[in-house]
C-alpha positions in Angstrom: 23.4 18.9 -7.8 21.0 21.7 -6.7 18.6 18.7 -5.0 21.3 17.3 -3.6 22.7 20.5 -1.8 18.9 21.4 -0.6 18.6 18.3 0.7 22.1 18.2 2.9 21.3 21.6 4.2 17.3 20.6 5.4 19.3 17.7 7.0 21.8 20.0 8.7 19.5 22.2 10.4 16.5 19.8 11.4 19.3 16.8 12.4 17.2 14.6 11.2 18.5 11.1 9.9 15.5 8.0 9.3 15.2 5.6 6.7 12.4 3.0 6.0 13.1 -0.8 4.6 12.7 -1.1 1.0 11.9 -5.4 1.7 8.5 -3.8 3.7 7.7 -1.6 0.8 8.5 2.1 2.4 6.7 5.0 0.8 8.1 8.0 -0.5 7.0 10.4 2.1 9.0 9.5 5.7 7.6 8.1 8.6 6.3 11.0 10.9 6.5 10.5 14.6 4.9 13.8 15.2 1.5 13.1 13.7 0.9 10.0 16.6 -2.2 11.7 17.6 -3.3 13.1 13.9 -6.1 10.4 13.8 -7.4 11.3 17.4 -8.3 15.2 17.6 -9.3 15.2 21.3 -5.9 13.3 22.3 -3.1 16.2 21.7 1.0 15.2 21.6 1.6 16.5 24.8 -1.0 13.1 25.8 1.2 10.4 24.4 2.4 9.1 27.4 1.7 5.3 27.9 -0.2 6.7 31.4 -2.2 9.1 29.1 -5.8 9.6 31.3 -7.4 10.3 27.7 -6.1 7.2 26.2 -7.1 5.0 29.0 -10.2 6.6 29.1 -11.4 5.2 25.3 -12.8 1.8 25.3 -10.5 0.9 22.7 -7.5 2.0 21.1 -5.8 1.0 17.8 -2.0 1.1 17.1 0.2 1.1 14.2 3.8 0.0 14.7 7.1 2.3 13.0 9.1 0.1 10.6 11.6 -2.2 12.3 12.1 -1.1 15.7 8.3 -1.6 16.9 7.4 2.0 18.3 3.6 1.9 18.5 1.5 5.1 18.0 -2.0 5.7 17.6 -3.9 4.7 14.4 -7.2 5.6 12.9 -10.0 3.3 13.1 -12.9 3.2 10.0 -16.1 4.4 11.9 -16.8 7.2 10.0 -20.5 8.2 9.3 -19.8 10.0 5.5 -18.7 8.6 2.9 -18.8 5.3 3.4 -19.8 3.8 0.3 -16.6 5.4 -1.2 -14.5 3.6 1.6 -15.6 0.5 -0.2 -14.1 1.1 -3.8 -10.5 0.8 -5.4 -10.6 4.6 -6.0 -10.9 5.8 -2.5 -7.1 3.8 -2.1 -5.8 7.0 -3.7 -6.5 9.7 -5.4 -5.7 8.2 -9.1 -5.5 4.0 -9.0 -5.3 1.7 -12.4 -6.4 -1.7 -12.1 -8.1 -4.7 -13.8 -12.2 -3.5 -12.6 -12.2 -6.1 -9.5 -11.7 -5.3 -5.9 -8.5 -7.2 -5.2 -7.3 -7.3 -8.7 -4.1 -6.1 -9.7 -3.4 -2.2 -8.8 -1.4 0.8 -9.0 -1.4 4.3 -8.0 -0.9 6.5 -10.3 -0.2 9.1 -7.7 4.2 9.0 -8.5 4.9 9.6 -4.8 2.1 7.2 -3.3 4.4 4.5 -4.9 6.7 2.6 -2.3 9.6 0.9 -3.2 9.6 -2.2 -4.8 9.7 -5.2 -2.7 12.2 -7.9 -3.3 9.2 -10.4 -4.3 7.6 -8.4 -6.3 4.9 -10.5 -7.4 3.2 -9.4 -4.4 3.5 -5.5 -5.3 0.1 -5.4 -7.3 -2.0 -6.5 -4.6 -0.5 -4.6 -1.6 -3.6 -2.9 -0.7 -4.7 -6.1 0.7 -1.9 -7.6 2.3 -0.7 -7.4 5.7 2.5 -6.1 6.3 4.2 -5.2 9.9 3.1 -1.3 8.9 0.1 -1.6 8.0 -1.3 -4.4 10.5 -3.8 -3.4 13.5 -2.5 -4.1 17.0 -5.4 -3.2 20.2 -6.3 -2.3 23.7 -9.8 -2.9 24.5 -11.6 -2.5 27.6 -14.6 -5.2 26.6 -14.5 -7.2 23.3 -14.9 -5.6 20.2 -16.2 -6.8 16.6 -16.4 -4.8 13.5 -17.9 -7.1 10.3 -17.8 -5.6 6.8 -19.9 -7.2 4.1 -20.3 -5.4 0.5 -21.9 -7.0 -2.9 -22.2 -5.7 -6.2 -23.4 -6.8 -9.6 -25.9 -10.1 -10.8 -25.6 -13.9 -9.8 -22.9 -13.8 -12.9 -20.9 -11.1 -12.4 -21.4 -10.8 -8.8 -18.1 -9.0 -6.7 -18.5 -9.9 -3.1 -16.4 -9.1 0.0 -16.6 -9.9 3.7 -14.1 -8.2 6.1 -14.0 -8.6 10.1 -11.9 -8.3 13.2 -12.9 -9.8 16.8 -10.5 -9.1 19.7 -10.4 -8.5 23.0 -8.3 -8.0 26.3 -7.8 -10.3 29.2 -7.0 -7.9 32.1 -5.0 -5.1 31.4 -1.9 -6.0 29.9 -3.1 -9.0 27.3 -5.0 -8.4 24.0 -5.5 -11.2 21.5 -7.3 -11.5 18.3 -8.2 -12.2 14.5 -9.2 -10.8 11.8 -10.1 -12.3 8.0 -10.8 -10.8 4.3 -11.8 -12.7 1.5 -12.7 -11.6 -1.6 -15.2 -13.5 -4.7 -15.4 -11.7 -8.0 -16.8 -13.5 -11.1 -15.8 -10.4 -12.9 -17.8 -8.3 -15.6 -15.5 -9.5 -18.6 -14.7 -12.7 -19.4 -11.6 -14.7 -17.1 -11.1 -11.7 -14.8 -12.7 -13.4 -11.8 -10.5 -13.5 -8.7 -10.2 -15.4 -5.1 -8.7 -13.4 -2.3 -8.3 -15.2 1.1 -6.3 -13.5 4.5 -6.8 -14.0 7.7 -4.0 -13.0 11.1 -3.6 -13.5 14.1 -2.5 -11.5 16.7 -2.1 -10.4 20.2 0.1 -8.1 22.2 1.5 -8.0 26.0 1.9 -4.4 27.6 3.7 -3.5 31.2 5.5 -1.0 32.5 8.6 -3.1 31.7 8.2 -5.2 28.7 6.3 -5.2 26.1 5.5 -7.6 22.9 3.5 -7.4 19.7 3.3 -10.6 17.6 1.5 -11.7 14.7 0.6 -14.7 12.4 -0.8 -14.2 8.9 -1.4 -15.7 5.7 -2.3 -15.4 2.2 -3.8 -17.2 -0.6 -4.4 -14.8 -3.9 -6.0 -16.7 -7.6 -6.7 -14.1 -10.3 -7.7 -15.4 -13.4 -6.0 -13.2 -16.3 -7.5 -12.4 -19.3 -4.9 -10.2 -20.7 -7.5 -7.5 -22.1 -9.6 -6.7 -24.2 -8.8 -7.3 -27.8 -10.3 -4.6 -29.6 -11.2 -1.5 -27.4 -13.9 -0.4 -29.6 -16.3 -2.7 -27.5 -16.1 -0.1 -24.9 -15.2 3.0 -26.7 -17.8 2.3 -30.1 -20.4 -0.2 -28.6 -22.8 0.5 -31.6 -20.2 -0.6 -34.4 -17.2 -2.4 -32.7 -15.6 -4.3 -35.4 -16.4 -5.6 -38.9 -19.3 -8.2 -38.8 -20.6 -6.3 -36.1 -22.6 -8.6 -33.0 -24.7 -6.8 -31.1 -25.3 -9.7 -28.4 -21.5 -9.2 -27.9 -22.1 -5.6 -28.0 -24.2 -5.8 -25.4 -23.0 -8.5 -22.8 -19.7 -7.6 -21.2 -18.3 -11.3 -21.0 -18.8 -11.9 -24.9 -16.5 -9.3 -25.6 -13.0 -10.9 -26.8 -9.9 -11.2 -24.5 -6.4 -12.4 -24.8 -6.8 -15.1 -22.7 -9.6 -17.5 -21.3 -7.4 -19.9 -19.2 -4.9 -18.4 -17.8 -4.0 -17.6 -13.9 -1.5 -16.4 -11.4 -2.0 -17.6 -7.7 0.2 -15.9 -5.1 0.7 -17.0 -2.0 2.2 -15.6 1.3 2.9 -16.5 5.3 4.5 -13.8 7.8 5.6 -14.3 11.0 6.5 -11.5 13.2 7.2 -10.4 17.1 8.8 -7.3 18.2 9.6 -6.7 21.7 11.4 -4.2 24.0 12.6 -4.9 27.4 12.2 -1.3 29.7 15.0 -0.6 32.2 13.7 2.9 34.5 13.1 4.0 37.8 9.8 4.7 40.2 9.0 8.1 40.2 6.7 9.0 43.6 3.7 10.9 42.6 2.0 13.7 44.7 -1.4 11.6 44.9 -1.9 9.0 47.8 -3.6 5.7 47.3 -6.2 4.9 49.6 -4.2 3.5 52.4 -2.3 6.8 51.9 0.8 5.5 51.0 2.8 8.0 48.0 1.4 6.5 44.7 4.3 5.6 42.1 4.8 5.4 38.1 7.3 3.6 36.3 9.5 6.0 34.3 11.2 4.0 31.3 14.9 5.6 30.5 16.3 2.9 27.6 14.9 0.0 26.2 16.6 -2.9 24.7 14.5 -4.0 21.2 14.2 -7.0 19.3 12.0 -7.7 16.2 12.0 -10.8 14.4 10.2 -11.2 11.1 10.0 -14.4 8.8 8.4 -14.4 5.7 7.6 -17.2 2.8 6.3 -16.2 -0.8 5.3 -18.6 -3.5 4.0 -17.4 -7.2 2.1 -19.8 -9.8 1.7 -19.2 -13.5 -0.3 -20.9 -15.3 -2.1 -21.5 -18.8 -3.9 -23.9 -21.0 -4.7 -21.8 -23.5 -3.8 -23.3 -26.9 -1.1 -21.1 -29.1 -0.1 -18.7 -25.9 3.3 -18.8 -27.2 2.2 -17.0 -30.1 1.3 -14.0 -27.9 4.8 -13.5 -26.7 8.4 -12.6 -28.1 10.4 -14.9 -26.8 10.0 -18.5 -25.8 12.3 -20.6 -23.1 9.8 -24.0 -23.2 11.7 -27.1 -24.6 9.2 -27.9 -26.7 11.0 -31.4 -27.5 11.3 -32.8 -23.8 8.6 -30.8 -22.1 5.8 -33.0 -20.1 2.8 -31.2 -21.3 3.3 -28.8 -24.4 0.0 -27.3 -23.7 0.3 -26.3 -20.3 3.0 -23.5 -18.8 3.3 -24.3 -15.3 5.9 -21.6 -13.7 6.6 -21.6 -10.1 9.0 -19.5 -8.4 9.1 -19.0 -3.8 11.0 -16.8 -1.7 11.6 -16.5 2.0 13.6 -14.2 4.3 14.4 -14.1 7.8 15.4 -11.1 9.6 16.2 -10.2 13.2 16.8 -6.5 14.2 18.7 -5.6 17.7 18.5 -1.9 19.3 18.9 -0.2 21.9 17.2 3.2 23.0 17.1 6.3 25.2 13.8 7.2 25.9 12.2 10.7 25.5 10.7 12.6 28.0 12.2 10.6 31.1 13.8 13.6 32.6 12.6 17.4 32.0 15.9 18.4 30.1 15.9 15.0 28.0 13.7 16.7 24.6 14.3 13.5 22.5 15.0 10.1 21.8 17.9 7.8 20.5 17.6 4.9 19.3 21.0 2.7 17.4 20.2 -0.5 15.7 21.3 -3.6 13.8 19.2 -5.8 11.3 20.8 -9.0 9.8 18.5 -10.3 7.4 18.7 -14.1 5.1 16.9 -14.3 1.8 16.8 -17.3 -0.1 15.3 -17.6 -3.9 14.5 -20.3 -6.0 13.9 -20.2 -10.1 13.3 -22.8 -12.9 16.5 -23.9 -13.9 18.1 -23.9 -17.6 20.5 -25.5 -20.3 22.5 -25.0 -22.9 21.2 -26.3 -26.2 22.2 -29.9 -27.9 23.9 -27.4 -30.7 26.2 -26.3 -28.1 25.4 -22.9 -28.6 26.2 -20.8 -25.5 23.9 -19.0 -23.6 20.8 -19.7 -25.3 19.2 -21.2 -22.2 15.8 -23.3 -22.2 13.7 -24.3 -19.5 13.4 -27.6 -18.9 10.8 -28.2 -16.3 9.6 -26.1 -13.6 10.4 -28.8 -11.4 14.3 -28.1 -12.3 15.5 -25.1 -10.0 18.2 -22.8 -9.0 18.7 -21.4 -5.8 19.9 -18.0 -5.1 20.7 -17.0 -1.2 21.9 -13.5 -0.4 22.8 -12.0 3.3 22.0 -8.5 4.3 23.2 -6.6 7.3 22.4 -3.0 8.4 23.2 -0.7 11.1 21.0 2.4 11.6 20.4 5.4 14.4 16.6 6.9 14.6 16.6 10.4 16.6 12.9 11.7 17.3 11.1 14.0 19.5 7.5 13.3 19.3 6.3 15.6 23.0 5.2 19.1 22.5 3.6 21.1 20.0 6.2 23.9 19.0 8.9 21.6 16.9 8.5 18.0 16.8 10.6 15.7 14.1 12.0 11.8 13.5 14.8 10.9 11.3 16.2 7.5 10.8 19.6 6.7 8.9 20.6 3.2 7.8 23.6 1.9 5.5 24.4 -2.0 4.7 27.6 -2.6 6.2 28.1 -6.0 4.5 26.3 -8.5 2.4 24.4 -8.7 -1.0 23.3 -4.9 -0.3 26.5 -3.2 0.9 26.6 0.0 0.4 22.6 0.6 0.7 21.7 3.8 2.4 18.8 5.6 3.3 18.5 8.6 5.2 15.5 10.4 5.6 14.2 13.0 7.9 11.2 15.3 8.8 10.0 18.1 10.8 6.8 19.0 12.1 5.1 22.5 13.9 1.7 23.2 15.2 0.4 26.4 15.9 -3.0 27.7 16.9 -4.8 29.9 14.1 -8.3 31.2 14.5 -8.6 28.8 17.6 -7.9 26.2 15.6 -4.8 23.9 14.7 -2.3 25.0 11.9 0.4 22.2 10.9 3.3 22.8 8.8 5.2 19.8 7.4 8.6 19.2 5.9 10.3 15.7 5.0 13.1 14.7 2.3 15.4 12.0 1.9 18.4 10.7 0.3 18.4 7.2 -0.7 20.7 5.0 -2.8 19.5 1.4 -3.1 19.5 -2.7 -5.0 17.3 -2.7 -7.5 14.7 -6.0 -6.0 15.4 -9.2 -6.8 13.7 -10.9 -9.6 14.2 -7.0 -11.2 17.9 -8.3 -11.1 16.5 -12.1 -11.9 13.5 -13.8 -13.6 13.3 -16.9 -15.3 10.2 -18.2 -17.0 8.2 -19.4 -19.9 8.7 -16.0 -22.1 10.6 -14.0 -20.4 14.2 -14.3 -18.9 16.5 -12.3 -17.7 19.6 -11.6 -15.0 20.6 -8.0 -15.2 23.6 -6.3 -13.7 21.2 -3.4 -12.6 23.3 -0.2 -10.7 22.4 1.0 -7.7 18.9 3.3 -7.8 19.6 6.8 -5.9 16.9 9.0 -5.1 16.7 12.3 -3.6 13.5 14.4 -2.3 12.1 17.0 -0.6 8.4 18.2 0.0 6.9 19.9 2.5 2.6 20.3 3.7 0.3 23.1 5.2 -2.8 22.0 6.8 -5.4 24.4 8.5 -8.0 22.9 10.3 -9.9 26.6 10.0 -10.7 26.7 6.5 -10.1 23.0 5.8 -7.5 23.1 3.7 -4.2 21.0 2.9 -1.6 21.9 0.6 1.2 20.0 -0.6 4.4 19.8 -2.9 7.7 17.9 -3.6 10.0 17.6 -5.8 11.8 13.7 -6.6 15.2 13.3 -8.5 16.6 9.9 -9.9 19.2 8.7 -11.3 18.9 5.0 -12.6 15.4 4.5 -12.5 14.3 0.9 -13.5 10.8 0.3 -15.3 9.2 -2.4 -17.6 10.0 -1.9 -21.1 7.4 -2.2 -24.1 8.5 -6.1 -24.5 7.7 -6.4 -20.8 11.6 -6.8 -19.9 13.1 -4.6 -16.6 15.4 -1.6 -18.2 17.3 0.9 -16.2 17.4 4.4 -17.2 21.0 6.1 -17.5 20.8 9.7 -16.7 18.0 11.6 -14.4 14.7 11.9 -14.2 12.7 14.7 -12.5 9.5 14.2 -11.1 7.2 17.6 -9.6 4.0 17.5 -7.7 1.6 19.9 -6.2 -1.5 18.9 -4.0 -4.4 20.7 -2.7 -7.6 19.4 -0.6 -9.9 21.8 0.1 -13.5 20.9 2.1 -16.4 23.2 2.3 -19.6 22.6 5.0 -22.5 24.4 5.4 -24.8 23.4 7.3 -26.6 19.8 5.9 -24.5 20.4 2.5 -20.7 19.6 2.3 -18.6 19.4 -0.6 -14.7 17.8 -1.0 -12.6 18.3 -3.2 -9.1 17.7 -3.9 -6.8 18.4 -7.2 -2.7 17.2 -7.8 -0.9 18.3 -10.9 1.9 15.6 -11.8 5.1 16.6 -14.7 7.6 14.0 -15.2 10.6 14.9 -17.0 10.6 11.9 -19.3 6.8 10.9 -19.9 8.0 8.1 -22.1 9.6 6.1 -19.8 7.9 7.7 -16.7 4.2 8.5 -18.0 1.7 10.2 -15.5 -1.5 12.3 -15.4 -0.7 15.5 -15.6 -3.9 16.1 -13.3 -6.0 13.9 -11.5 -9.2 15.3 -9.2 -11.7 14.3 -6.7 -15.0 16.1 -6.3 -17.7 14.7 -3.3 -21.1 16.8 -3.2 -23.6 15.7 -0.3 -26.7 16.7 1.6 -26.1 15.0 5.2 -29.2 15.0 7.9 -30.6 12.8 10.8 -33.9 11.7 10.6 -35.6 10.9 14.3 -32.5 12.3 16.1 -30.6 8.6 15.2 -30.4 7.9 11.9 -27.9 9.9 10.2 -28.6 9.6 6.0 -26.2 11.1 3.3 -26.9 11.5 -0.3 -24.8 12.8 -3.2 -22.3 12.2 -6.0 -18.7 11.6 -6.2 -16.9 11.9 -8.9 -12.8 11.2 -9.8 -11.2 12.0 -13.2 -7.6 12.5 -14.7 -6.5 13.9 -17.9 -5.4 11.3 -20.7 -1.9 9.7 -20.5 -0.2 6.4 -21.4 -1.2 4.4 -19.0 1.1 1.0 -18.1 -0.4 -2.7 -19.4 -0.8 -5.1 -16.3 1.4 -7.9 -18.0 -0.2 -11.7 -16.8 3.3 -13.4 -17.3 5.6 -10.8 -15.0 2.7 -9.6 -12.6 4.1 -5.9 -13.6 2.9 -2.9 -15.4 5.0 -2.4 -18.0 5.1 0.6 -20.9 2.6 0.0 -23.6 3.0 -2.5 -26.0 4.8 -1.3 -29.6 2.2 -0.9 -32.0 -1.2 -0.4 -29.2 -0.9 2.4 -27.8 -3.9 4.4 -26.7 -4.6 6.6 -24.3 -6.2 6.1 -20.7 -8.4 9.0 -19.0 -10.5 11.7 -19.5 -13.6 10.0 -18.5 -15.7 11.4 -15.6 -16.3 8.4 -13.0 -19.3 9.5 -11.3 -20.8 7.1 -8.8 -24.2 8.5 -7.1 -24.6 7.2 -3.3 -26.9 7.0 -0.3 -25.3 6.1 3.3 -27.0 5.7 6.2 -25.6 5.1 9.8 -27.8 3.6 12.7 -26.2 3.6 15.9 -23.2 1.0 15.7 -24.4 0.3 12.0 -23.5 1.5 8.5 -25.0 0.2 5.4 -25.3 1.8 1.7 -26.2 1.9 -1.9 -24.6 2.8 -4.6 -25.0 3.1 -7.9 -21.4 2.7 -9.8 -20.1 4.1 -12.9 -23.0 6.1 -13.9 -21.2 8.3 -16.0 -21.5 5.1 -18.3 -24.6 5.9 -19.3 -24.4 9.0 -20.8 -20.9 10.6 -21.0 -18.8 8.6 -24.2 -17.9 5.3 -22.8 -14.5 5.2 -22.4 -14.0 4.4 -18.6 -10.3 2.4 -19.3 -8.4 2.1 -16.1 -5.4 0.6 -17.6 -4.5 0.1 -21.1 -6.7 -2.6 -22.5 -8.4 -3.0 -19.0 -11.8 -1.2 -18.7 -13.8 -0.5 -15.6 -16.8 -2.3 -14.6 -20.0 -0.8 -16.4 -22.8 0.9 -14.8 -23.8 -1.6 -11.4 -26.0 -1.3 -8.3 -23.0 -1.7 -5.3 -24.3 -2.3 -1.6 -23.2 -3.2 1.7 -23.3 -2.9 5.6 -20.9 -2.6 8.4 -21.8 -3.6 11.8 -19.1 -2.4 14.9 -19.7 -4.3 18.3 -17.8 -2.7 21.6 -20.6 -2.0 24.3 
């Protein structure tokens, strides 16, 4: 109840009402309006304006879009010259990340409030640091064409992990910008059947005037990840000298002899977005002091409202599939009609989703007069969502409710029907006080009675000639559970839960001071109803609360050619069973960075990441979710030292590295598991280059 009252009162006094949608994925941590310019240190808040002399000064600019009404603000662009070796690598997604070894294998944070909510396919979930999602996506304005192509390789012609990443776009006059941009991802994976296929690719362009505006996008997806399951006996990792009885040291010794769950199994996902947003600008010409050439008064459009629409379609298919011989016996529960079925050797489950949504708003413009100190905005979303699972019967024996599946090719259709009004108020000018809120509640529909409200504040004050920030956010949110939480049906596991709402309250707050490099951070997350994946691999919900508390510090030091970053959070859940986390996880970065004939600037050093031992989750093949631990295998995951030693170099619009990963392996006690069962790759040479063309 404390939480609860904390959180009205922050509300009260800030006025601050937001909310992000849980379909997209929304993190914990509000959207912030008054950090546009955070990624651009010479272009301060005051510079925002669309006629901004420093923005239109840059030869190109990068935007990120806010969550369904389309507001773009100003994003950072990867062209650093540290560090970029680490940019490369699963870790450097968070601080603390579990996942299968592979770049674009399955992933999680284990950072609790770096977790967004779940989205209503969540099949998709594990792999969202490679999908493209209306937040996340890149939008441009360019004055000539620009290109930036990634390539990175690590490991021999068998185990070899390759990626290559580019973008090409360009404007045609001022107000038109089109391009592309494609990822794919090969991994033959260092164990055996952990090699996965990653293909995306977009499209995109964008249309800017002084009265109407439009960002639109195409994309696609195509994910294949062969599944293993994990290792069988940890000891090839953890006791390489004397695994198992009738010890083999060529298995000891060669990573893909060492035994696994599974040798032929897979889960393909596969995605398609469509989306456009678009504002129409109703204003007035304000006369400007300056003259044109011909003398005449020169004159600027001021926008005062602007009618919105964003459009957003959506179509998600997942495959499972196995021809491994005896995979029933691996699993509790069986729903294969083992009588009638086409191929008893072969589990073939298919499940697809799509959703279509259209959101309508209207806004009053900030800024457009002296006195006006913020902007309204009042929306309405109405959203379709249509599922489709395998199908079931009742048994000959007439005994109800035990259901089989018949054939994948049998399936039910579930279609729900959202709609959602919400209000955004936001002041994003001036450096004294600047906030955002959003507030949004389903009116009608499968999620009636949804709300989110969230809120944050922002100041920015000047301490020893240099900017101090102080943050504040917290929100209020009492939402569905996501779909196939509430329904799943498939080879060996089935259910359709009556799940209650999940309501979540928070409240944090940051301090960042650019004079000593140092950030600081803390919240504090209560909730009631949490859902999570048993130890059977079956959704539960939680009755009662559960408290989660988190403290953050980053703290960089440079002197001179040396430089050294580092960055600690301490995690408690109150119910580590159900809800189990590192209690710390850290980051350490030590370097030596120089230029060598005035142009080529070289870094050396080490990086290390660690956290302290915990139960980590088991990435379970069948559901595509990390689940508790399986009864009877429990082992701990951490306290192992990653340490990865590095040499970047960056040539003019080029940056290339090597890298040499996991070398901790080699003489710290091998025990580098990132998820239960699921080790890190061992000790490899990683390399790559990145090439930017815009001159």
């Amino acid at each position: 109840m404390k939480y609860y009252l904390f959180i009205l009162l922050f509300l009260c006094e800030t006025v601050t009402m937001s909310a992000q949608d849980r379909r997209e994925g929304g993190g914990r941590g509000s959207f912030s309006l008054a950090n546009l310019s955070s990624a651009k240190k010479d272009i301060p808040d005051s510079l925002l304006a669309v006629d901004s002399a420093a923005l239109k000064s840059k030869r190109i600019i990068a935007y990120h879009l806010t969550p369904l009404l389309g507001e773009p603000y100003i994003a950072p662009l990867d062209t650093g010259r540290l560090n970029y070796a680490n940019s490369t690598l699963v870790e450097s997604k968070s601080l603390a990340v579990g996942y299968q070894a592979n770049v674009g294998s399955a992933a999680q944070t284990r950072m609790f409030f770096e977790r967004k909510e779940a989205r209503d396919f969540i099949f998709a979930d594990p792999y969202d640091y490679y999908i493209t999602t209306p937040e996340n996506a890149y939008f441009y304005d360019t004055k000539i064409p620009y290109t930036d192509i990634m390539y990175t390789t690590a490991g021999s012609s068998q185990n070899k992990d390759e990626r290559l990443k580019g973008t090409l776009t360009l404007n045609f006059g001022k107000k038109i910008n089109i391009g592309g941009d494609l990822d794919y991802i090969y991994s033959r994976g260092h164990y055996e059947s952990n090699g996965n296929k990653l293909l995306s690719y977009r499209l995109f362009g964008s249309y800017l005037s002084d009265k109407y505006d439009l960002y639109a996008y195409l994309s696609n997806f195509n994910f294949i990840n062969k599944e293993n399951g994990g290792l069988t006996n940890d000891r090839y990792i953890t006791n390489p000298d004397n695994p198992v009885e009738g010890f083999d040291s060529k298995r000891a010794t060669d990573t893909k002899a060492f035994p696994v769950r599974f040798s032929d199994t897979w889960n393909r996902v596969r995605g398609k977005q469509y989306f456009f947003t678009q504002r129409y600008n109703l204003g007035f010409e304000r006369e400007l002091d300056e003259t044109d050439e011909e003398g005449n008064a020169k004159k600027v459009f001021v926008p005062v409202s602007s009618i919105i629409h964003t459009f957003e379609y959506k179509d998600n298919r997942r495959h499972f599939g196995s021809g491994d011989q005896g995979i029933d016996t691996c699993y509790v529960d069986h729903f294969i009609d083992t009588e009638n079925s086409e191929n008893k050797q072969v589990v073939e489950d298919r499940t697809s989703y799509w959703s279509l949504s259209n959101t309508l708003g209207l806004s009053l413009r900030e800024g457009f007069q002296d006195w006006v100190k913020f902007g309204l905005t009042a929306y309405i979303n109405f959203e379709k969502r249509r599922f489709k699972l395998p199908a079931a019967y009742d048994t000959e024996d007439g005994i109800s409710g035990t259901q089989i599946l018949v054939t994948p090719k049998t399936q039910q259709i579930y279609d729900e029907f959202s709609s959602f009004i919400g209000a955004e108020l936001s002041k994003s000018q001036g450096r004294l006080l600047t906030f955002n809120a959003r507030g949004e509640l389903g009116l009608f529909g499968s999620d009636v009675g949804e709300l989110r409200v969230t809120g944050n504040l922002q100041t920015r004050f000047t301490l020893f000639k240099k900017d101090a920030v102080i943050k504040a956010d917290a929100y209020i949110k009492n939402v569905n559970p996501a779909f196939y939480v509430r329904h799943f049906h498939s080879s060996f596991f089935w259910w359709d839960n009556d799940f209650k709402k999940i309501q979540q309250v928070y409240a944090g707050g940051e301090i960042n001071l650019e004079s000593t490099k140092t950030k600081l951070s803390a919240g504090v997350e209560s909730i009631q109803n949490y859902i999570f994946f048993n130890h059977k691999g079956y959704p539960e919900q939680k009755n009662g609360n559960i408290q989660v508390i988190s403290a953050r510090l980053k703290q960089d030091l440079k002197y001179r050619a040396f430089g050294w970053e580092n960055e600690v959070a301490y995690q408690l859940s109150s119910d580590k069973e159900v809800l189990p986390l590192p209690q710390l996880s850290l980051y350490t970065n030590m370097y030596v960075a120089f230029k060598l004939a005035k142009v080529l600037t070289i870094q050396l050093g080490a990086n290390m990441y660690y956290n302290t031992a915990y139960y980590a989750p088991y990435y379970e093949p069948a559901t595509q979710q990390f689940q508790l631990q399986r009864p009877n295998e429990q082992a701990k995951v951490g306290n192992y030292p990653l340490i990865n030693a590095y040499a970047n170099f960056h040539l003019k619009q080029a940056r290339f590295f090597v890298m040499a990963y996991n070398l901790s392996s080699k003489f710290v006690d091998p025990n580098y598991f990132s998820l239960s069962h699921y080790p890190l790759d061992p000790m490899v040479l990683k390399m790559g280059v990145a090439v930017m063309f815009n001159n």
